[in-house]
C-alpha positions as MATLAB code, in Angstrom:
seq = 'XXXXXXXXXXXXXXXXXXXXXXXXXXXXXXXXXXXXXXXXXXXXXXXXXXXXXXXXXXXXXXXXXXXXXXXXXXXXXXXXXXXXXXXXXXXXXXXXXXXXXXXXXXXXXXXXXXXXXXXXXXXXXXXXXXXXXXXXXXXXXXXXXXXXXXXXXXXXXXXXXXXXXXXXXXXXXXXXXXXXXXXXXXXXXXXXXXXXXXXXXXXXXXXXXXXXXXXXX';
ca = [
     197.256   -0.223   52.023;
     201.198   -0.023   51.479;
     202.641    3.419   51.321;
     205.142    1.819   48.516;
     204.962    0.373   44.973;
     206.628   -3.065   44.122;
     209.362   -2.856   41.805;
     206.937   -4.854   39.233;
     204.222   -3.045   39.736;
     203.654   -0.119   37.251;
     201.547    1.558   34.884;
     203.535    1.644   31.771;
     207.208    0.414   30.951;
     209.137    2.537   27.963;
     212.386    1.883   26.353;
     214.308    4.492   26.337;
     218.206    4.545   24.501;
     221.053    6.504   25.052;
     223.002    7.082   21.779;
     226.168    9.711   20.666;
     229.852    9.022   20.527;
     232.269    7.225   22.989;
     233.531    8.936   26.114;
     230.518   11.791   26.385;
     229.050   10.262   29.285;
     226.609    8.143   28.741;
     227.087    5.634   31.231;
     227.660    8.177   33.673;
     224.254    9.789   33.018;
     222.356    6.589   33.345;
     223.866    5.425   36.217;
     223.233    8.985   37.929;
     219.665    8.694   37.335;
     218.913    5.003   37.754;
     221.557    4.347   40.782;
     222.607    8.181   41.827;
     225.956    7.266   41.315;
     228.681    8.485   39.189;
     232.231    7.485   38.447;
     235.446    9.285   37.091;
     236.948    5.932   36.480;
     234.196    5.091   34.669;
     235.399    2.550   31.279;
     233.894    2.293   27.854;
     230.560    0.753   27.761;
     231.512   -3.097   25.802;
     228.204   -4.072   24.100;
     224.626   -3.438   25.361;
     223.873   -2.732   29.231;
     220.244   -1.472   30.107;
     218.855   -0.494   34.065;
     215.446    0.599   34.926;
     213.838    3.027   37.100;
     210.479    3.833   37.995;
     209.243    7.546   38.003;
     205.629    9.079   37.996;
     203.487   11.318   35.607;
     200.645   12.513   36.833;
     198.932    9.673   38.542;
     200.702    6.856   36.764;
     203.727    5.072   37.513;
     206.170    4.429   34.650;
     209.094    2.757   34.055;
     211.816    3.105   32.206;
     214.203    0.498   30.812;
     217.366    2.740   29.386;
     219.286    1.209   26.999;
     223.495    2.186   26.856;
     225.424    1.270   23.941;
     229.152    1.565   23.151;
     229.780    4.714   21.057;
     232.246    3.102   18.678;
     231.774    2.111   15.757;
     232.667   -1.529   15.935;
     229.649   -2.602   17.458;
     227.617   -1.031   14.882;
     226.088   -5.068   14.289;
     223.914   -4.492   17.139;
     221.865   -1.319   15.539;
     218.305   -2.469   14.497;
     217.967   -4.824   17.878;
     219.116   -2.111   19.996;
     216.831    0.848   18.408;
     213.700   -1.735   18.280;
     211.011   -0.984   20.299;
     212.670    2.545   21.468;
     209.950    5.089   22.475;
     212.516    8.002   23.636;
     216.172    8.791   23.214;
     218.626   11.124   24.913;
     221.188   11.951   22.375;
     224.540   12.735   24.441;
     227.331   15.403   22.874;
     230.400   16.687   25.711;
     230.177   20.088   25.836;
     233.970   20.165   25.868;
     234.454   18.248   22.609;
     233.002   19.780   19.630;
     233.496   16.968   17.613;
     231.166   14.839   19.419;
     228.479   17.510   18.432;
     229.593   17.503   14.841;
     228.390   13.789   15.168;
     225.085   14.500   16.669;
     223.175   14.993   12.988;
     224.660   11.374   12.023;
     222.990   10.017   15.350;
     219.994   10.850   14.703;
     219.721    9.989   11.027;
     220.416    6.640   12.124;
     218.061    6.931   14.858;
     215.619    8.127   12.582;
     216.279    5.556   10.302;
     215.594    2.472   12.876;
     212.839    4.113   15.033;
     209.064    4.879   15.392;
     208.613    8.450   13.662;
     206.808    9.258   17.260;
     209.784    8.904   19.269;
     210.607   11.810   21.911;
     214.422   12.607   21.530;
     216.032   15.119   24.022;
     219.785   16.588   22.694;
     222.168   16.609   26.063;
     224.742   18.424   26.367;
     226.794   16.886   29.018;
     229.522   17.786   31.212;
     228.570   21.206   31.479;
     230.435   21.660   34.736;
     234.008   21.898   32.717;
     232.499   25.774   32.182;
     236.189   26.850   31.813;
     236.591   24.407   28.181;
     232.944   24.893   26.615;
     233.598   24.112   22.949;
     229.751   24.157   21.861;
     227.437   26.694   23.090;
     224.030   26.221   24.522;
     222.692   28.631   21.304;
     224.405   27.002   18.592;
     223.140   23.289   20.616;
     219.423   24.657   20.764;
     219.855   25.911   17.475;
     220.096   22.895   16.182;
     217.739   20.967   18.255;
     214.711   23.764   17.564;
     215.644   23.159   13.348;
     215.467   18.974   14.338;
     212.630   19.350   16.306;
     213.873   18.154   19.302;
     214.006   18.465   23.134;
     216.975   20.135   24.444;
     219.106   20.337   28.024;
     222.447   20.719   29.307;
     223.375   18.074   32.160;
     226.010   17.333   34.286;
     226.612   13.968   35.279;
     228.801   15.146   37.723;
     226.921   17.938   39.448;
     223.764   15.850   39.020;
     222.371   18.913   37.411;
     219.270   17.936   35.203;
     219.840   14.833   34.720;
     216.580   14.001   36.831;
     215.077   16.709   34.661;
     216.272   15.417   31.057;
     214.998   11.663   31.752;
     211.855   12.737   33.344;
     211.139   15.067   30.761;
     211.357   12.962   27.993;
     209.294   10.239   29.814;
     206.439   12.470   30.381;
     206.516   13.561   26.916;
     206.114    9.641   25.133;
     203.473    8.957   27.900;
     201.987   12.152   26.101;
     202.631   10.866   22.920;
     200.813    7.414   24.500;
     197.888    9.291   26.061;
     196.892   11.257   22.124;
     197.392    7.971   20.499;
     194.565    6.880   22.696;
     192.502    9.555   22.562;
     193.134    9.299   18.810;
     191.547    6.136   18.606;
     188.510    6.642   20.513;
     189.824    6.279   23.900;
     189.895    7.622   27.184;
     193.281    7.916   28.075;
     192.959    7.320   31.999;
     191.482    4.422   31.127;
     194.131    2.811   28.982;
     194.981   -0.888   30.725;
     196.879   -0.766   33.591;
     200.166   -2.409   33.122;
     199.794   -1.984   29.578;
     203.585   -2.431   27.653;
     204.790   -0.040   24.873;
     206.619   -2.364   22.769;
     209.864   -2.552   25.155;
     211.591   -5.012   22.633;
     211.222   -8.915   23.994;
     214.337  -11.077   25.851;
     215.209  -12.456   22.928;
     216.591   -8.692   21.514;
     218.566   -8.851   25.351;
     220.231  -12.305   24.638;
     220.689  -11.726   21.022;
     222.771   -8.199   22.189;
     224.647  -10.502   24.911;
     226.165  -13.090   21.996;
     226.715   -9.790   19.735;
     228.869   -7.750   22.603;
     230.520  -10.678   24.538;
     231.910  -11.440   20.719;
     233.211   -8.895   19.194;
     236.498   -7.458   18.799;
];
């Protein structure tokens, strides 16, 4: 038998989307834990981009399709489409910027708003290598995350600190989420169908994202 798993060949596929303001690292983080890679040179996100990456939970193989938007507001059009189908979210404020965490509690009304009630969010704190201009502190950051009921780490893109952690973390926790459901209705959650798709959101969303970020100004 081969020792390794096709790329296509997994146990569960969630989408998870990275939302918060412009410029707190988003792209950075996703490209750290899909590709290992990071880049200072690294340019506003135009549009939609996604990339996927297979981990494993317990015995199961899952992958995740991540989901990075542009933090500005003009490409607020592509909302709804991009939240569909979202099981998880990482909700990204710089620890050096404390307006970016002023902005956090608007994120996640909207992300509330357009998403299952079931979704696992983790709050990052990024960037938490520029020790020396901290404008947010981890207690005032898990503060807020224990009052919104959320999951809560500080990263660095950079460093590659716990940016494994924070994806792989919230991954475990929606196939959690996945495994009560089943239980809830009866099931045996190790025997749920292999391959089986949370709602990922179908090609149509990917295109439709395409014609809204290649067009707007």
């Amino acid at each position: 038998m081969a020792a390794y798993r096709a790329d296509d060949d997994y146990d569960y596929l969630f989408k998870v989307v990275l939302i918060g303001d412009s410029g707190v690292g988003k792209s950075n983080l996703l490209s750290r834990f899909t590709r290992n890679e990071f880049s200072l040179e690294s340019k506003s996100t135009i549009g939609v981009e996604f990339a996927t990456r297979s981990v494993r939970v317990d015995d199961k193989v899952i992958k995740a399709q991540i989901w990075d938007t542009a933090g500005q507001e003009r490409y607020r059009a592509i909302t709804s489409a991009y939240y569909r189908g979202a099981v998880g979210a990482l909700l990204v404020y710089d620890t050096t910027r404390h307006v970016t965490f002023e902005n956090v509690g608007r994120w996640l009304k909207e992300l509330r708003d357009h998403s299952d009630s079931n979704i696992v969010i983790m709050l990052v704190g990024n960037k938490s290598d520029l020790r020396h201009l901290r404008a947010v502190t981890t207690e005032d950051a898990k503060a807020f995350a224990e009052k919104e009921n959320t999951y809560f780490m500080e990263t660095s893109a950079l460093e590659s600190l716990n940016v494994e952690n924070a994806f792989t973390e919230v991954l475990t926790q929606i196939y959690h989420v996945v495994s009560r459901k089943a239980l809830d209705i009866g099931g045996d959650a190790a025997a749920l169908p292999k391959g089986q798709t949370i709602n990922v959101g179908s090609k149509d969303d990917v295109s439709a994202m395409k014609k809204v970020s290649c067009c707007s100004t």
